[in-house]
LUMTI-313552 format. One record per residue: residue number from 0; residue in three letters; x, y, z of N, C-alpha, C, O in turn. Coordinates in nm, 4 decimals, padded with zeros to 6 digits. Example, Ala and Ser with C-alpha at 12.3 -4.5 7.8 and 13.67 -1.06 7.14 Angstrom:
BEGIN
@num:0 | residu:ALA | n_u:01.3190 | n_v:-00.5690 | n_w:00.7800 | ca_u:01.2300 | ca_v:-00.4500 | ca_w:00.7800 | c_u:01.3200 | c_v:-00.3300 | c_w:00.7800 | o_u:01.4236 | o_v:-00.3319 | o_w:00.8465
@num:1 | residu:SER | n_u:01.2850 | n_v:-00.2250 | n_w:00.7080 | ca_u:01.3670 | ca_v:-00.1060 | ca_w:00.7140 | c_u:01.2900 | c_v:00.0030 | c_w:00.7870 | o_u:01.3409 | o_v:00.1138 | o_w:00.8039
***
This chain:
BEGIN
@num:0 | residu:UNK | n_u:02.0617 | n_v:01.3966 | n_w:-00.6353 | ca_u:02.1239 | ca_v:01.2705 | ca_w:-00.6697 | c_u:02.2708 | c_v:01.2925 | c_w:-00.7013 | o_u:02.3577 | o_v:01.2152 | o_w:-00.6609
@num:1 | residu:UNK | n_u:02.3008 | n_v:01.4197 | n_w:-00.7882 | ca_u:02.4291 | ca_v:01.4357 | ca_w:-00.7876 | c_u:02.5328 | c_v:01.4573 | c_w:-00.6579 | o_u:02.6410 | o_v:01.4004 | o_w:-00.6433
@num:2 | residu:UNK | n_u:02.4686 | n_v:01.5584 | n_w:-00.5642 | ca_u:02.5228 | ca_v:01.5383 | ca_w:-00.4277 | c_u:02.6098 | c_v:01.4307 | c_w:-00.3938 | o_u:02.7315 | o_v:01.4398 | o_w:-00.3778
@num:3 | residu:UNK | n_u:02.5321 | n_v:01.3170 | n_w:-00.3828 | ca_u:02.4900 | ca_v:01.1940 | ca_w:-00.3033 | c_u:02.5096 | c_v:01.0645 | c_w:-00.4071 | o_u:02.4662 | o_v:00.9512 | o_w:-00.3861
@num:4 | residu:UNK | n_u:02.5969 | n_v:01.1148 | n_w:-00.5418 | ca_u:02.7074 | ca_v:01.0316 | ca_w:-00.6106 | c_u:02.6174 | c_v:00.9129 | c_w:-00.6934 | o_u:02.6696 | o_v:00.8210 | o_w:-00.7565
@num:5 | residu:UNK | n_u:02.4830 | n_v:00.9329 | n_w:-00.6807 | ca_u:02.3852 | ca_v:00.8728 | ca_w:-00.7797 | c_u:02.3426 | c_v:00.9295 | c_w:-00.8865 | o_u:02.2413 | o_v:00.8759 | o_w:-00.9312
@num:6 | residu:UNK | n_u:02.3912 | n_v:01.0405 | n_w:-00.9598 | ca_u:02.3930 | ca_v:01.0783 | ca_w:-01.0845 | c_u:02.3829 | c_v:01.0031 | c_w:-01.2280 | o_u:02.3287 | o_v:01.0534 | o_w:-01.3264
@num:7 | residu:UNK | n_u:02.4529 | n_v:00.8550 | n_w:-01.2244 | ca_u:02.4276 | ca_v:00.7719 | ca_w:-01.2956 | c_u:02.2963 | c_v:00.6733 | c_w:-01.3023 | o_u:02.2815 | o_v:00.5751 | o_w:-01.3750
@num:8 | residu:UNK | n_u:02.2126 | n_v:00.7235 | n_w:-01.2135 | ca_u:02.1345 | ca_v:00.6118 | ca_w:-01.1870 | c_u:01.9679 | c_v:00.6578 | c_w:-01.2338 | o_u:01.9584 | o_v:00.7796 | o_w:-01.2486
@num:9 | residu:UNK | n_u:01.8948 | n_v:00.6142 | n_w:-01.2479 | ca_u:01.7970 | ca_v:00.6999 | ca_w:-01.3585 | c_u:01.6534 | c_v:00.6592 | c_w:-01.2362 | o_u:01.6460 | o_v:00.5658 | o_w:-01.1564
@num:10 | residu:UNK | n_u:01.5585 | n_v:00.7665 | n_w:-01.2634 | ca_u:01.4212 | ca_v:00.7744 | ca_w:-01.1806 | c_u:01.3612 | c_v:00.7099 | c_w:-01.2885 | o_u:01.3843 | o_v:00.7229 | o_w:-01.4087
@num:11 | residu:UNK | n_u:01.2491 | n_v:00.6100 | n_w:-01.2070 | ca_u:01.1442 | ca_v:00.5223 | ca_w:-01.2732 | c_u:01.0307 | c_v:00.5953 | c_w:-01.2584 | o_u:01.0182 | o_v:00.6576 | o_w:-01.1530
@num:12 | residu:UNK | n_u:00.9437 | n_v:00.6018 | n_w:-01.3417 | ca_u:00.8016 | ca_v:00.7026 | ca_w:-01.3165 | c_u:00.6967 | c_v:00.5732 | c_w:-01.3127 | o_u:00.6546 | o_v:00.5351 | o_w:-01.4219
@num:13 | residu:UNK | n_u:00.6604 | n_v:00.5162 | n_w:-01.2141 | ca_u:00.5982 | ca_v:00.3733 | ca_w:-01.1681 | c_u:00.4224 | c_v:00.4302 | c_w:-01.1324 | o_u:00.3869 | o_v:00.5326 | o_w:-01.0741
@num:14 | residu:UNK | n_u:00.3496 | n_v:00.3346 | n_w:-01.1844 | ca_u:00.2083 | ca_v:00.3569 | ca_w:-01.2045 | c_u:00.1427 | c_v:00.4841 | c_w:-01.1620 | o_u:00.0971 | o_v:00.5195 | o_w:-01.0533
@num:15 | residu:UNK | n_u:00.1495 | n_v:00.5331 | n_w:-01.2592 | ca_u:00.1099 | ca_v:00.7191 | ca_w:-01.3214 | c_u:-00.0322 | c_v:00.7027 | c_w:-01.3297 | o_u:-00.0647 | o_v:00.6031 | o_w:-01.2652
@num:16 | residu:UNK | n_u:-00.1297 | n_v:00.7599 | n_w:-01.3827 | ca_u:-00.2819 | ca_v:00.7494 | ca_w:-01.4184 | c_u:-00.3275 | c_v:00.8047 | c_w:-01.3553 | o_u:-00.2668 | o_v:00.8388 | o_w:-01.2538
@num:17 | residu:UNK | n_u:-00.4707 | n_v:00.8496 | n_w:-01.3788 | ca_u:-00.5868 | ca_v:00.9188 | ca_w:-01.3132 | c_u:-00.7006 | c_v:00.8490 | c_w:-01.3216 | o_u:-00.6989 | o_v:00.7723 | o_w:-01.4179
@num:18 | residu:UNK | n_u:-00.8094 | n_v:00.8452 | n_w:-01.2515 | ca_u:-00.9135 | ca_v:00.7402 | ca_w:-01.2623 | c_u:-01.0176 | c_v:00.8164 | c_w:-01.3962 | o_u:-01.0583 | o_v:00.9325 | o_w:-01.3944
@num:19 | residu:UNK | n_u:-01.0350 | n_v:00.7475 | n_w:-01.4697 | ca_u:-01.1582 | ca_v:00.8169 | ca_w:-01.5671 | c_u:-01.2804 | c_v:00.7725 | c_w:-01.5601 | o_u:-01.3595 | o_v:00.8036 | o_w:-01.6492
@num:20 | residu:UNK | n_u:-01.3223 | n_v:00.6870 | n_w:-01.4478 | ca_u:-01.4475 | ca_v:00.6265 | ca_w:-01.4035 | c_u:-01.4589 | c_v:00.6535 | c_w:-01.2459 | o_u:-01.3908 | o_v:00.7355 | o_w:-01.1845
@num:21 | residu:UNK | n_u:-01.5731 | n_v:00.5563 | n_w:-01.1827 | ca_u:-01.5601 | ca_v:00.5717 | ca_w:-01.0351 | c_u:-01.5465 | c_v:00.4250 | c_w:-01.0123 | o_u:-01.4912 | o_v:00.4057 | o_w:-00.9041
@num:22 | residu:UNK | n_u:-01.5704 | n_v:00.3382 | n_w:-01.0613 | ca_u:-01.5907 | ca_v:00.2036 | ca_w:-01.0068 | c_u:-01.5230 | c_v:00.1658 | c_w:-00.9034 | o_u:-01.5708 | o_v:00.0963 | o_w:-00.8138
@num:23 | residu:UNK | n_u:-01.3645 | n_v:00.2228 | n_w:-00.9076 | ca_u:-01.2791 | ca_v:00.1793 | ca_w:-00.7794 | c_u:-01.3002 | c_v:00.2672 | c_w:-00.6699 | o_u:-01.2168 | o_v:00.2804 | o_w:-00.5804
@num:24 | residu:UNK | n_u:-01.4104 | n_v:00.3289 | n_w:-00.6735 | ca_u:-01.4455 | ca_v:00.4344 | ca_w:-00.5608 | c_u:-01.3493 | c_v:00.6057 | c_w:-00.5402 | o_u:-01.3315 | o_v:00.6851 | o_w:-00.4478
@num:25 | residu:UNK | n_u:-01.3189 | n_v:00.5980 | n_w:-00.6486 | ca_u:-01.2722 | ca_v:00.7020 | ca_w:-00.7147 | c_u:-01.3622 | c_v:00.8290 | c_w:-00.7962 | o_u:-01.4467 | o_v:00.8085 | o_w:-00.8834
@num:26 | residu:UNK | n_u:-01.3185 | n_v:00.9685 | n_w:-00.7414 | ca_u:-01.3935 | ca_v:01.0199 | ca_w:-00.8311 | c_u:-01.3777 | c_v:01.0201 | c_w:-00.9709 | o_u:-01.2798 | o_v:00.9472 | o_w:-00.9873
@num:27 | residu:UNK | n_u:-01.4246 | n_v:01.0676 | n_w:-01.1083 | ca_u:-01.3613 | ca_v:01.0444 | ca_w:-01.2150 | c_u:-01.3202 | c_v:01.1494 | c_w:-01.2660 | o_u:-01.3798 | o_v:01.2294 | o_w:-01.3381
@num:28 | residu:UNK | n_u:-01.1563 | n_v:01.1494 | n_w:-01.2063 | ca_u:-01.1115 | ca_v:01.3576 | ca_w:-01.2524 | c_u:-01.0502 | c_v:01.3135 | c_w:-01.3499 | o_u:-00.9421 | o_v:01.2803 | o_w:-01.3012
@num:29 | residu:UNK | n_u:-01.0480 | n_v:01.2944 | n_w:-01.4400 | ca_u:-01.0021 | ca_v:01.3151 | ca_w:-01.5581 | c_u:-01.0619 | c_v:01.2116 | c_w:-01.6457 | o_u:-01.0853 | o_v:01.0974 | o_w:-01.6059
@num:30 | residu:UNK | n_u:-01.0916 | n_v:01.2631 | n_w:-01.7920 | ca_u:-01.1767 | ca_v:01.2328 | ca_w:-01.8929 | c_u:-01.0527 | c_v:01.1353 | c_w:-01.9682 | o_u:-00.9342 | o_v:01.1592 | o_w:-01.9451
@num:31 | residu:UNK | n_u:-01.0829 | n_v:01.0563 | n_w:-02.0334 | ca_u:-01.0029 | ca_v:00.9512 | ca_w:-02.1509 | c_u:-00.9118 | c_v:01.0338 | c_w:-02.2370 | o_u:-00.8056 | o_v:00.9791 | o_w:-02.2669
@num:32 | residu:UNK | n_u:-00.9274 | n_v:01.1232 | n_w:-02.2707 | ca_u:-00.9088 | ca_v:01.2582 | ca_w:-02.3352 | c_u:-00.7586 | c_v:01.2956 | c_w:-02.2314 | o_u:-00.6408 | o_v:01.2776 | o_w:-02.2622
@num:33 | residu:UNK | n_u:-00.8103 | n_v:01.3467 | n_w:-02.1154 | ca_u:-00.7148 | ca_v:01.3708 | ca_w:-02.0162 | c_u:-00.5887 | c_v:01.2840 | c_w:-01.9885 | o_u:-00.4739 | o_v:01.3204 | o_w:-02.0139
@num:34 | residu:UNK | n_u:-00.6235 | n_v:01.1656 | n_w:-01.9336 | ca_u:-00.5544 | ca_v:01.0436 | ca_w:-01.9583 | c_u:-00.4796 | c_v:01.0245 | c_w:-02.0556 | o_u:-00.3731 | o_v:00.9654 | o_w:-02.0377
@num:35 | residu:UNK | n_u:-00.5168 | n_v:01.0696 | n_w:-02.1822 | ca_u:-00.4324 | ca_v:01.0387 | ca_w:-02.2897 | c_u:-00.3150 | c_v:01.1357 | c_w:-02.3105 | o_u:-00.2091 | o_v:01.1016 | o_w:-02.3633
@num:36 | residu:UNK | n_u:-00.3458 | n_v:01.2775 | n_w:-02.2582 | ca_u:-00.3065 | ca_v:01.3836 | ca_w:-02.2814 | c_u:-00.1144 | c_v:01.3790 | c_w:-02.1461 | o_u:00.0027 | o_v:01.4163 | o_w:-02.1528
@num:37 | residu:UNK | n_u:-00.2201 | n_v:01.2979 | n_w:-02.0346 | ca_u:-00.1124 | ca_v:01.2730 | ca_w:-01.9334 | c_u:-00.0090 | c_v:01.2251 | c_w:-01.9751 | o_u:00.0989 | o_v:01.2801 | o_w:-01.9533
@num:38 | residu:UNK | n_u:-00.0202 | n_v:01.1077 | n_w:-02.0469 | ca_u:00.0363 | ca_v:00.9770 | ca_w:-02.0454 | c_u:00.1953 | c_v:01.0455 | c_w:-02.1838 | o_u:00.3178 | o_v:01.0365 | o_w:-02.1756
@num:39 | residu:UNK | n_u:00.1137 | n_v:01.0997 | n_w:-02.2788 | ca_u:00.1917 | ca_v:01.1649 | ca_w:-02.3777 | c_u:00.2561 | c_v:01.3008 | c_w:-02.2866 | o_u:00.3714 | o_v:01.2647 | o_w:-02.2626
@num:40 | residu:UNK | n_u:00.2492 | n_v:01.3500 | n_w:-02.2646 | ca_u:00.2871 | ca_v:01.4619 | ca_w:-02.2062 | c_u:00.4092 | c_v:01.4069 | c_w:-02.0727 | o_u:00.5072 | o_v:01.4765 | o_w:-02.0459
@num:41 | residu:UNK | n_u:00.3764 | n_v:01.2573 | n_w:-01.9924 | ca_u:00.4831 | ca_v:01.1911 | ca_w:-01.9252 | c_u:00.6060 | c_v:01.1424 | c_w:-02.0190 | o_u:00.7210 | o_v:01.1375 | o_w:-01.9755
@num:42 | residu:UNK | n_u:00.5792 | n_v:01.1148 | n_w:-02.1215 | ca_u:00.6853 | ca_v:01.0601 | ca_w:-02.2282 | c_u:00.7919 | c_v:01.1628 | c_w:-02.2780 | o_u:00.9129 | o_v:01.1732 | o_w:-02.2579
@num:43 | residu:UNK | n_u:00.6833 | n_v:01.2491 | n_w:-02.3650 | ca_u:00.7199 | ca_v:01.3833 | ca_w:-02.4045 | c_u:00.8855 | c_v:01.3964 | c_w:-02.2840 | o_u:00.9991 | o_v:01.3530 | o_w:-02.3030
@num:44 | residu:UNK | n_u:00.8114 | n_v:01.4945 | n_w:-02.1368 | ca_u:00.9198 | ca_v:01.5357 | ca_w:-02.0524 | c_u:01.0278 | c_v:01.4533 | c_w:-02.0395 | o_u:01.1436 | o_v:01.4950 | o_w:-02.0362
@num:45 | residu:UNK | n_u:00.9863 | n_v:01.3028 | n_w:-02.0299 | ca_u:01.1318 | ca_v:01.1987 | ca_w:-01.9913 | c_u:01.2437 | c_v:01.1908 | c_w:-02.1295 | o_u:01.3620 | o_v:01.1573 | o_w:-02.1346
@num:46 | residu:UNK | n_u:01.1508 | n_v:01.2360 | n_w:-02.2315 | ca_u:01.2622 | ca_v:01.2295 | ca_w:-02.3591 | c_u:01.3502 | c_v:01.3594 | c_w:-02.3474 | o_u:01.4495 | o_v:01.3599 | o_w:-02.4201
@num:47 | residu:UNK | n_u:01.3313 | n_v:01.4623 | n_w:-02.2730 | ca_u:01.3889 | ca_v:01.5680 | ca_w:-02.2900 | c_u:01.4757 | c_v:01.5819 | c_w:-02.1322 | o_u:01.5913 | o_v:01.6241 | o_w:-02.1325
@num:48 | residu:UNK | n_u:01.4399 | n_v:01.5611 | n_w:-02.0642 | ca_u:01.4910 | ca_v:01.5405 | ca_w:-01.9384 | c_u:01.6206 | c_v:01.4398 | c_w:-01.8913 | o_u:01.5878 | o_v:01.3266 | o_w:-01.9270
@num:49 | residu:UNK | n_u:01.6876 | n_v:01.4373 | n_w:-01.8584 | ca_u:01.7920 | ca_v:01.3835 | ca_w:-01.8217 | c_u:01.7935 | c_v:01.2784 | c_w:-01.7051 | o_u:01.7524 | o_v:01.3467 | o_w:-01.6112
@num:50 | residu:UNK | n_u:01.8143 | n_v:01.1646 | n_w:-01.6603 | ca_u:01.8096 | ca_v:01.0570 | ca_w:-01.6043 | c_u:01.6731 | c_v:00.9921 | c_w:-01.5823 | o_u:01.6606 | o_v:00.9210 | o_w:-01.4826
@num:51 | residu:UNK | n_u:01.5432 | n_v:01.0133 | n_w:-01.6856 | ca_u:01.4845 | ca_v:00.9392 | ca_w:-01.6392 | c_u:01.4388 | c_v:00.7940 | c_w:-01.7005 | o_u:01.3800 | o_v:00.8048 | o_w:-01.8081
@num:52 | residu:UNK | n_u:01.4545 | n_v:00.6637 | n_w:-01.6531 | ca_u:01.4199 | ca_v:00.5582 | ca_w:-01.6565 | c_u:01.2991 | c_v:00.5034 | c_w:-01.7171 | o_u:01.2659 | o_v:00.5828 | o_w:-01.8052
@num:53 | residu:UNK | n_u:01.1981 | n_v:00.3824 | n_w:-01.7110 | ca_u:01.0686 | ca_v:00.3507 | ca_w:-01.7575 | c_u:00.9740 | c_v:00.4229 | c_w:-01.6829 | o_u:00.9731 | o_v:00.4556 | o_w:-01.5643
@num:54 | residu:UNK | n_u:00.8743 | n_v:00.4465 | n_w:-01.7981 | ca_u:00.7807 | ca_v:00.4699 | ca_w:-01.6995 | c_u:00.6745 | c_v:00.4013 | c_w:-01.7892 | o_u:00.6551 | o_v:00.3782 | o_w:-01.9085
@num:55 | residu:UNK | n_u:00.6146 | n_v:00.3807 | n_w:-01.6653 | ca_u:00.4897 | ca_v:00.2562 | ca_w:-01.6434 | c_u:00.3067 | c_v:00.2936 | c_w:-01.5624 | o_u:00.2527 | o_v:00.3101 | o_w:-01.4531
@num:56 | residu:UNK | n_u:00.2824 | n_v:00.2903 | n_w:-01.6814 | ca_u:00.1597 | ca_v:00.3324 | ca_w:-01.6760 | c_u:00.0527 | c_v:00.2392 | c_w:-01.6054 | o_u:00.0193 | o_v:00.1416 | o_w:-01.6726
@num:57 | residu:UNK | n_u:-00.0079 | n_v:00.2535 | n_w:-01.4783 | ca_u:-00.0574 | ca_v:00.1596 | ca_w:-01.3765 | c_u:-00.1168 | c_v:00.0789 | c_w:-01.3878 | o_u:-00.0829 | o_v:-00.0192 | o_w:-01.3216
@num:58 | residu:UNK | n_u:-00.2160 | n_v:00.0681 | n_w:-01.4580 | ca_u:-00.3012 | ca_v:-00.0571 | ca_w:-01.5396 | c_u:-00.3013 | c_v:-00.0621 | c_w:-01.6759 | o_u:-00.2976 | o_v:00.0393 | o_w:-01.7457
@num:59 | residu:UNK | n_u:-00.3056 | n_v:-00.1828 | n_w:-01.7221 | ca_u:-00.3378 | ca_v:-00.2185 | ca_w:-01.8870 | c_u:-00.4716 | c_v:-00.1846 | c_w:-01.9040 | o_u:-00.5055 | o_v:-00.0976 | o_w:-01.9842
@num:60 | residu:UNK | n_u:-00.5730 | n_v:-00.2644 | n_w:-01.8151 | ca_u:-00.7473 | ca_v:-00.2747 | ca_w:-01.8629 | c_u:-00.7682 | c_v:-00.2289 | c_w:-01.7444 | o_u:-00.6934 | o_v:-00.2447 | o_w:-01.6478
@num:61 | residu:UNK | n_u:-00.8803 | n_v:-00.1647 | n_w:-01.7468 | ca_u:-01.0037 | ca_v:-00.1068 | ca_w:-01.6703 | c_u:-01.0329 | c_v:-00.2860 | c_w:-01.5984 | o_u:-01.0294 | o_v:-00.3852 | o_w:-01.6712
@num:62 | residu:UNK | n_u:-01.0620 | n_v:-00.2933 | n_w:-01.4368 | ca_u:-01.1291 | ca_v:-00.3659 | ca_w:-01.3569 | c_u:-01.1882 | c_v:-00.3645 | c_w:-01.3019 | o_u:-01.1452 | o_v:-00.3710 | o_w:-01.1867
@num:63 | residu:UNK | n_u:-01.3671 | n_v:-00.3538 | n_w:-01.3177 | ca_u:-01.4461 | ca_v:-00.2507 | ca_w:-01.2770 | c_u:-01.4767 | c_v:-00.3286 | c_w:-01.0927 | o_u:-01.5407 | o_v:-00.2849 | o_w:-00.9970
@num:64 | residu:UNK | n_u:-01.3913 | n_v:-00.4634 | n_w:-01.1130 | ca_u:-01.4389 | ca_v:-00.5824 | ca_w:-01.0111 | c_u:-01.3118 | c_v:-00.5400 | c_w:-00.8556 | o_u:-01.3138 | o_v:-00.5838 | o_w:-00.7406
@num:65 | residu:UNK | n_u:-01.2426 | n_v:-00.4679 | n_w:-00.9040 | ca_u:-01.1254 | ca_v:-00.4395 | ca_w:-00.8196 | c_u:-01.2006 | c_v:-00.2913 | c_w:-00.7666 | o_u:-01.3044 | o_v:-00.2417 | o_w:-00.8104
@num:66 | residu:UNK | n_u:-01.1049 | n_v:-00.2365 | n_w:-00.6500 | ca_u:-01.0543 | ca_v:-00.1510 | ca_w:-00.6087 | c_u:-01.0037 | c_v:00.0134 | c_w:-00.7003 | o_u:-01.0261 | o_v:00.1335 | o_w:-00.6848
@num:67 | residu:UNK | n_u:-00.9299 | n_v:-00.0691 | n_w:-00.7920 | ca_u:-00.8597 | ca_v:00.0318 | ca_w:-00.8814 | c_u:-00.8878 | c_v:00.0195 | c_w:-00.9816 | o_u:-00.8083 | o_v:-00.0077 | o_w:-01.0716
@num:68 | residu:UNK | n_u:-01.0356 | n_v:00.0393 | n_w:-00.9989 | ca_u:-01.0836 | ca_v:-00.0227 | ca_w:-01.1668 | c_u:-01.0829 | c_v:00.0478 | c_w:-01.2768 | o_u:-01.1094 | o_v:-00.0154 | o_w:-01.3790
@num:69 | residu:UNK | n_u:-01.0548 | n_v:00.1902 | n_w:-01.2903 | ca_u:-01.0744 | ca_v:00.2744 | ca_w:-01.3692 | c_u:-00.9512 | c_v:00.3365 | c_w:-01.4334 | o_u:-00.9606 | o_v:00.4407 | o_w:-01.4983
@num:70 | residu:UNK | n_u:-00.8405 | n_v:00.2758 | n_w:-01.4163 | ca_u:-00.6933 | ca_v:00.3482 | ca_w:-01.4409 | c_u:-00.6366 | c_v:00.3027 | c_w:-01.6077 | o_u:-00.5467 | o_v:00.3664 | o_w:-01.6625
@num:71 | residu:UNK | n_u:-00.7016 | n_v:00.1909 | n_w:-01.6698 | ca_u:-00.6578 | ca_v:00.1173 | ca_w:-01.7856 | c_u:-00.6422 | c_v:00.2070 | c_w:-01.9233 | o_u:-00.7115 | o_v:00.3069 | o_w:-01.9425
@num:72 | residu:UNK | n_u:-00.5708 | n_v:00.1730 | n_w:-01.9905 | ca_u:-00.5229 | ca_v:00.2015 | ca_w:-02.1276 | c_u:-00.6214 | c_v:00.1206 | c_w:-02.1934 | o_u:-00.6124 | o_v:00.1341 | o_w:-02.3154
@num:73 | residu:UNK | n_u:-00.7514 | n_v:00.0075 | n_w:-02.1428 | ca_u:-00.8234 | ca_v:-00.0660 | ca_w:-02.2252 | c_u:-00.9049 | c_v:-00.0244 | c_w:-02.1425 | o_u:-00.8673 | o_v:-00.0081 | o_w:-02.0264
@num:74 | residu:UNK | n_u:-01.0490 | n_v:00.0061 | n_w:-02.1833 | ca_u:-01.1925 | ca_v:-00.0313 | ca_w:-02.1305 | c_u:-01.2025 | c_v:-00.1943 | c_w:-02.0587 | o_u:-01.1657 | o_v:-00.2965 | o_w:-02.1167
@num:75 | residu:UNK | n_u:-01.2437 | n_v:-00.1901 | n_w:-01.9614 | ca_u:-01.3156 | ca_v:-00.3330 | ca_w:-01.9059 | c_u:-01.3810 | c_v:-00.3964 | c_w:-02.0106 | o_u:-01.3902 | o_v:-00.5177 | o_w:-01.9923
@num:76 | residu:UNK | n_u:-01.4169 | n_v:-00.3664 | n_w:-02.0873 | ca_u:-01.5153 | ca_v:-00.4617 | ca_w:-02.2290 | c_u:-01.3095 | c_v:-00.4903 | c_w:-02.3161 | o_u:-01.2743 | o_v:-00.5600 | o_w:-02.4112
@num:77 | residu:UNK | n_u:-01.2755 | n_v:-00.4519 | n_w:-02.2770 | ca_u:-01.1354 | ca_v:-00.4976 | ca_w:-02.3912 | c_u:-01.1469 | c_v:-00.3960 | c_w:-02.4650 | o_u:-01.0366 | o_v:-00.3770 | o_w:-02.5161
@num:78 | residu:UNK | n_u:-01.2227 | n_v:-00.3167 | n_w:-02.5003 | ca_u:-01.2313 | ca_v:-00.1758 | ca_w:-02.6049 | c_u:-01.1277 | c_v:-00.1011 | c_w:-02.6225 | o_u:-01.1485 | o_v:-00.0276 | o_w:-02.5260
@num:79 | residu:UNK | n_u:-00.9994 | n_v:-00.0463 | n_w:-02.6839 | ca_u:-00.9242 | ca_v:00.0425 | ca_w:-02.6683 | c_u:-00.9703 | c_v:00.1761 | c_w:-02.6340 | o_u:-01.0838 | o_v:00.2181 | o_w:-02.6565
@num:80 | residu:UNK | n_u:-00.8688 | n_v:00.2453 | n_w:-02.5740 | ca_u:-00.9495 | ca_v:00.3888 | ca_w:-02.4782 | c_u:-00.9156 | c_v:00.4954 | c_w:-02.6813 | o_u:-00.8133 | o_v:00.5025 | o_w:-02.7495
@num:81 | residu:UNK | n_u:-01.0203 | n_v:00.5382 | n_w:-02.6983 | ca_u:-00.9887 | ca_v:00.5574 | ca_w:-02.8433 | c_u:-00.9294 | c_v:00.7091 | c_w:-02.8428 | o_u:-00.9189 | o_v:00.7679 | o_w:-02.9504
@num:82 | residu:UNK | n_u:-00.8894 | n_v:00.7746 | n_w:-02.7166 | ca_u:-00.8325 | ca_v:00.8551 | ca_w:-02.7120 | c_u:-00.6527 | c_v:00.8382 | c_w:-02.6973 | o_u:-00.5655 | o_v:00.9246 | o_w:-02.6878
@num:83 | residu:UNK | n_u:-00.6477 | n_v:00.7426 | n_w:-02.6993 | ca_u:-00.4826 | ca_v:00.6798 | ca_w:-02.6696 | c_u:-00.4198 | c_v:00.7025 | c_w:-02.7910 | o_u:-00.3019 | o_v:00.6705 | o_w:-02.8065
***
């Protein structure tokens, strides 16, 4: 980016997650536990790191009715993931 005179301009880290269920036809590689561990550990690096922007964690709630149902910071029941 410095090259190429975009040095000022900051990387967005845009819907991050791992599935912790299968519902969206996903296997479930990583545990709530894991997930939580990601999500802190994405923050962690961007505070120490230099140009990076929001980052945005891919779903709020679990949608067990979708495609991508297993990615949420909430259980599908509304439950908080109590590893968060």
């Amino acid at each position: 980016m410095n090259a190429n005179g975009d040095s000022s301009k900051q990387i967005w880290l845009t819907e991050f997650g791992c599935p912790t269920g299968t519902a969206g036809g996903y296997p479930a590689d990583c545990t709530d536990a894991t997930l939580a561990q990601q999500i802190t550990d994405a923050f962690s690096s961007a505070r120490t790191e230099g140009g990076i922007g929001p980052l945005l964690v891919y779903s709020w709630q679990d949608d067990p009715t979708d495609n991508d149902g297993d990615f949420g910071l909430y259980n599908s029941n509304a439950t908080l993931n109590q590893t968060l």
